[in-house]
C-alpha positions in Angstrom: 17.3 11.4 2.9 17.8 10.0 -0.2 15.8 6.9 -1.8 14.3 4.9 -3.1 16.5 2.4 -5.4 16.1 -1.0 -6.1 18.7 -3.1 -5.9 20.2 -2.8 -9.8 19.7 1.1 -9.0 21.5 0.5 -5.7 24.8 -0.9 -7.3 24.9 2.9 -9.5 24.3 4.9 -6.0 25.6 3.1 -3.3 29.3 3.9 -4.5 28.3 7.4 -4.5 26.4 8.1 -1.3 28.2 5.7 1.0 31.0 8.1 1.9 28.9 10.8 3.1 25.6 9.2 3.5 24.4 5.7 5.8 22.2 2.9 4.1 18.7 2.9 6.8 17.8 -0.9 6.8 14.1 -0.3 6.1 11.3 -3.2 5.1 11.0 -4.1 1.7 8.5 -2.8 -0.7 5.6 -5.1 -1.2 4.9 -5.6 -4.8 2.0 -7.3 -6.8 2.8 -8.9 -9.9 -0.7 -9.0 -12.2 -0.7 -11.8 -14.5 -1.5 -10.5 -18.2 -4.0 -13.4 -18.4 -6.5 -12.6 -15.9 -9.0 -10.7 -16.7 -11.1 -9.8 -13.7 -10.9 -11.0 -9.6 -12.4 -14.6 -10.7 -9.1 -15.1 -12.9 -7.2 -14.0 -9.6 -9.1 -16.0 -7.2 -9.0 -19.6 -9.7 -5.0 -19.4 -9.6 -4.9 -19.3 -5.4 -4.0 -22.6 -3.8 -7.7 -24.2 -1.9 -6.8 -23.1 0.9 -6.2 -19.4 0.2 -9.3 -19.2 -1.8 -11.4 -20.5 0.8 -9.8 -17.7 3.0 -10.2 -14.6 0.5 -14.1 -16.0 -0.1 -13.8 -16.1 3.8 -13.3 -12.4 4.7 -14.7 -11.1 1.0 -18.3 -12.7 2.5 -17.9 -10.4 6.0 -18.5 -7.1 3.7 -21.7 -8.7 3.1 -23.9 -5.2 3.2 -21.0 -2.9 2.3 -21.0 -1.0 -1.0 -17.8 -0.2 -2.3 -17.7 2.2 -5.1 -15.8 5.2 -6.9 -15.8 8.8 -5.9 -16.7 11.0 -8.9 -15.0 14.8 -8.3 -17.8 15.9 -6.5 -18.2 12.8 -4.3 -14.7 13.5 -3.2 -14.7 17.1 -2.7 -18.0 16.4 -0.2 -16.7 13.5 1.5 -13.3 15.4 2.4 -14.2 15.2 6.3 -14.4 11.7 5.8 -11.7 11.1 3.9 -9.5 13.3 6.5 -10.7 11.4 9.4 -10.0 7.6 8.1 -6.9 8.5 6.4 -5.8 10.3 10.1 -7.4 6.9 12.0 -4.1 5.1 9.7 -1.6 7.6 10.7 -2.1 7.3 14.1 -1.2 3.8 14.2 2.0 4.3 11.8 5.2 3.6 14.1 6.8 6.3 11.4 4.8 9.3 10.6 6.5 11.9 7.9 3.4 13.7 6.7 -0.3 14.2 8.0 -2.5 14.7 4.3 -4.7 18.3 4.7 -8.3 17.2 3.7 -7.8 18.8 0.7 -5.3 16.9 -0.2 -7.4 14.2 -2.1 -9.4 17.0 -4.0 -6.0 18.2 -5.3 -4.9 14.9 -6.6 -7.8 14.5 -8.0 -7.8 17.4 -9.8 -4.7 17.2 -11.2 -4.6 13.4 -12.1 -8.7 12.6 -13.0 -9.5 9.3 -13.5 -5.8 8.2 -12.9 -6.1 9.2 -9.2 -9.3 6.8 -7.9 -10.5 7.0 -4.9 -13.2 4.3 -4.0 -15.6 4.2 -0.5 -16.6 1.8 1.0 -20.2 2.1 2.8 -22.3 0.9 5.4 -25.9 1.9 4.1 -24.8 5.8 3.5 -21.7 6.2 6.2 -17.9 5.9 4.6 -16.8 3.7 6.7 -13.3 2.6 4.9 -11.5 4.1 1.6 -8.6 2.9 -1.0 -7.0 6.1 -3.3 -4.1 4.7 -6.2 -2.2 6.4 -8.4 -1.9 4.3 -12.2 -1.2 3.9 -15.6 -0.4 0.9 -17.7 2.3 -0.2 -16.3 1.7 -0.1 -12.5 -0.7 1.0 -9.9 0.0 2.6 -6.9 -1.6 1.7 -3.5 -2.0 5.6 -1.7 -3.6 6.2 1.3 -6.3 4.7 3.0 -8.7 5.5 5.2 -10.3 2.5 8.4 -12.6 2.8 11.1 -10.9 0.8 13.1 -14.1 -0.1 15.3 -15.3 -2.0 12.8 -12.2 -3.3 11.1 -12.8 -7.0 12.6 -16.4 -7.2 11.6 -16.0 -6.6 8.2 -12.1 -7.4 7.7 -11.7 -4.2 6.0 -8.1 -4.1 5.9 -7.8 -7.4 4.0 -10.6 -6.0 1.6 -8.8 -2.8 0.9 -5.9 -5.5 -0.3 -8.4 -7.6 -2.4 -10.0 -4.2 -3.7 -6.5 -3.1 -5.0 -5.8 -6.2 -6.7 -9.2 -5.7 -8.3 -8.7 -2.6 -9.6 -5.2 -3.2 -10.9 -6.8 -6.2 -13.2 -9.4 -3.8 -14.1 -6.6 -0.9 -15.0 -4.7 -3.6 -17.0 -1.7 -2.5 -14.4 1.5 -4.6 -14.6 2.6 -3.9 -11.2 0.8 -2.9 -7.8 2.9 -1.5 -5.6 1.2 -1.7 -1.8 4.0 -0.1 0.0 6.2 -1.2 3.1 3.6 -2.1 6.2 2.1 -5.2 7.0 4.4 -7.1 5.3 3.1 -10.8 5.9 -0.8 -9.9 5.5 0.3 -8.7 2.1 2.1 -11.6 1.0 -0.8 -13.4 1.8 -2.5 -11.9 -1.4 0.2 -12.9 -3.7 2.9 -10.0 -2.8 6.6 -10.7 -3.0 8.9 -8.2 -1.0 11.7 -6.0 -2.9 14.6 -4.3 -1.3 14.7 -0.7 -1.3 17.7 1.0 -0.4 17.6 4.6 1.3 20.6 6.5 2.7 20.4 9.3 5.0 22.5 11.6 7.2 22.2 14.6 9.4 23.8 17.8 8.4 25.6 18.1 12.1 29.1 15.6 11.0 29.7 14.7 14.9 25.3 13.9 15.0 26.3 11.7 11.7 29.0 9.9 12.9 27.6 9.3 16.6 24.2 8.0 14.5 25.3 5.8 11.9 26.3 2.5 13.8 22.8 3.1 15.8 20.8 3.7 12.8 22.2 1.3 10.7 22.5 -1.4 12.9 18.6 -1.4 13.1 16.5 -3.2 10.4 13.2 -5.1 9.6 11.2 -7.5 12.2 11.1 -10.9 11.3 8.1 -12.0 8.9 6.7 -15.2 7.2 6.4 -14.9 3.5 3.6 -16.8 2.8 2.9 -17.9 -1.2 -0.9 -18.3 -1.9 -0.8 -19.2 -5.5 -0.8 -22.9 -6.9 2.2 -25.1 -7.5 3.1 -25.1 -11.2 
């Protein structure tokens, strides 16, 4: 497998990688672009349209009671159990599943990328119940893995937090980008996201495997999806 190339990139590879290699009709990237004027989550919420603002107070008031906060190192390295479990509650219910994370994973990162690998919990009173991790620097932030207790996902809307808490910390990083990844394509746009194609080629070593998979595979793509736009008319 080869990827990931945006669609400028695509027009270098594509020439290069079609012959041997078949295009995988994968979702779009979902991709946050932080506006250099806002300056915390108020600046974010005054540009949504009524509407969308009422619904981000909406499911920001059902974490009434949660603390979310940052790990330090040695939060992290005692909360790996945790981290394990909630990160392997996501996975589970991931149609595609190319790696399962080690617990130790997170310490490592940590480790090796301090304060530019943050890992924030979310608590009910002292049990984690939810967690973000990014990767970032000035010019974008990386949404990682995450980590849900699906039991209580509803209560609290947890997922759409972990959106909201991303968007937060990008502001807060002075990111230019936030890059959420490929899932939950619609709930993402919700927050402001706009999708970007991604192309990614792949074939199988076995020539007579490749040819028999390349009209299956490639005929495959995407579900269908609503963009939604949440921010004010200009």
């Amino acid at each position: 497998m080869v990827k990931d190339f945006y669609e400028d990139e695509d027009k270098i590879a594509a020439p290069v990688l079609s012959k041997d290699y078949f295009m995988l009709n994968t979702d779009p990237e979902m991709v946050f672009e932080v506006n250099p004027e806002w300056n915390n989550f108020e600046d974010y919420l005054a540009a949504l349209s009524s509407k969308y603002r009422v619904r981000t107070k909406g499911a920001m008031a059902k974490m009434e009671g949660i603390a979310i906060r940052d790990l330090s190192f040695d939060e992290v390295k005692h909360s790996l159990n945790d981290l394990y479990i909630l990160n392997d509650n996501v996975i589970r219910k991931a149609p595609v599943k190319l790696i399962r994370p080690s617990a130790e994973y997170f310490i490592q990162l940590k480790e090796i990328y301090g304060d530019h690998f943050r890992i924030k919990g979310f608590f009910r009173e002292k049990t984690m119940i939810a967690f973000t991790s990014s990767l970032w620097n000035e010019h974008h932030m990386e949404a990682h893995c995450i980590g849900i207790d699906y039991n209580l996902n509803s209560q609290y809307s947890i997922y759409q937090n972990i959106l909201y808490s991303y968007i937060n910390d990008a502001i807060e990083c002075k990111s230019k980008r936030l890059y959420f990844g490929r899932t939950a394509l619609e709930i993402k746009s919700t927050t402001g996201a706009k999708p970007y194609h991604l192309a990614c080629y792949f074939r199988f070593a076995n020539r007579m495997l490749n040819l028999l998979a390349k009209p299956m595979i490639s005929s495959t793509g995407p579900g269908d999806w609503i963009p939604r736009d949440p921010f004010k008319s200009k």
